[in-house]
N, C-alpha and C positions, 0 to 999 in steps of 0.2 A: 720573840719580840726584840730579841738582843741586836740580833743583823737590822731592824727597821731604825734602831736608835744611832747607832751606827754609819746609817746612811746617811740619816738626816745629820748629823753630827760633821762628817763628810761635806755632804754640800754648807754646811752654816761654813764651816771654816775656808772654804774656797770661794767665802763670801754672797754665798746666793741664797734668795728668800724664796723658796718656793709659794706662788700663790694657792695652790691646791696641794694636799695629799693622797695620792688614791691608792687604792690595791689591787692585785691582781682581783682579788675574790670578789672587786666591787663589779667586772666586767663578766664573772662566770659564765653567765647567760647568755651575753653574745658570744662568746668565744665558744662555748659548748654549740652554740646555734651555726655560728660557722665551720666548725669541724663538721656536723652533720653535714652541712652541706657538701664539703669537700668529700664525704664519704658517700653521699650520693650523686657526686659528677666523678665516682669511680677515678678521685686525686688521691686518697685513702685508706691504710687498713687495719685491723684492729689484730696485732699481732702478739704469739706467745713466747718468743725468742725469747729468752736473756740475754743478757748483755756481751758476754762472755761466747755464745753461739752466735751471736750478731756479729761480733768481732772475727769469729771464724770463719763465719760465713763472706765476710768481708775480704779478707785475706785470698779467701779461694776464690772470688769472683763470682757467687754463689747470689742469687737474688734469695729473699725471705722464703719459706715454703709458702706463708700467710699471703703473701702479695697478689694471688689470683683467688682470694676469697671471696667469695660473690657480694655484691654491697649489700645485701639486706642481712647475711650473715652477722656482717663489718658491724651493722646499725644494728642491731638487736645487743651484740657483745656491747657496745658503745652504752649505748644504753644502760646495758645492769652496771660498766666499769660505776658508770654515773651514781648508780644506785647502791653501789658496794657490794656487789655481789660477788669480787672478786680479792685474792690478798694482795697487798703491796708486792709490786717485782714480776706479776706473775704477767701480766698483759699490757699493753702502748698502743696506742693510736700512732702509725707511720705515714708520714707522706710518701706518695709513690712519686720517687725522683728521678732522672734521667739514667737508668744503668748504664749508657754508655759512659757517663761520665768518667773523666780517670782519675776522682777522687771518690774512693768506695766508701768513704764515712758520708758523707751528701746525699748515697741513694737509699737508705730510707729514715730518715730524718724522725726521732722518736716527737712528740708533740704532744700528748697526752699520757698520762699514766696512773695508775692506781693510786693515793695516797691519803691513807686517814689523818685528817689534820687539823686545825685552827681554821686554815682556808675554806675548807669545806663545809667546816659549821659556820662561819662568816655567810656564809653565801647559802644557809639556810637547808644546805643538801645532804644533812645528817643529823 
């Protein structure tokens, strides 16, 4: 809660009133409802990389091994991530981004990830 006080703190001194406060976890539902979708127009995937193996793989020009996972795999892992079925670090939701790109941090873009939190109880999903 320190970082939310912080911000607000921030903006009061740069002089502005925010009319509304929201939070990520006020939006869970749709954001979770649009990732599925992007996992089911195969934009998507629910990968086990580390960070550290991403970075390598990054390096050598290496696409994810996860990246041709089939979508209902993607949606089912997606799923339990939701349900905690899995620990913090171990698995991400990646966008599948342009590997031609010649910036190799952009091609798979983490978007979701494991995290037991405040947020999560916020949003009613623990």
């Amino acid at each position: 809660m320190i970082l939310m006080a912080m911000i607000e703190q921030a903006v009061d001194w740069m002089g502005f009133k925010p009319w509304k406060i929201t939070y990520t976890s006020d939006y869970f539902q749709e954001l979770f409802d649009f990732a599925v979708q992007l996992i089911k127009e195969d934009k998507a995937f629910v990968c086990h990389q580390t960070s550290e193996q991403m970075q390598a793989d990054r390096k050598a020009g290496i696409a994810s091994p996860w990246r041709d996972r089939p979508v209902e795999e993607s949606l089912a892992l997606f799923y339990e991530m939701r349900d905690g079925k899995h620990e913090e670090g171990t698995i991400t939701l990646r966008l599948k981004m342009d590997m031609q790109s010649g910036n190799p941090s952009t091609w798979h873009e983490g978007r979701y990830g494991v995290l037991f939190s405040l947020a999560r109880w916020l949003a009613g999903w623990l």
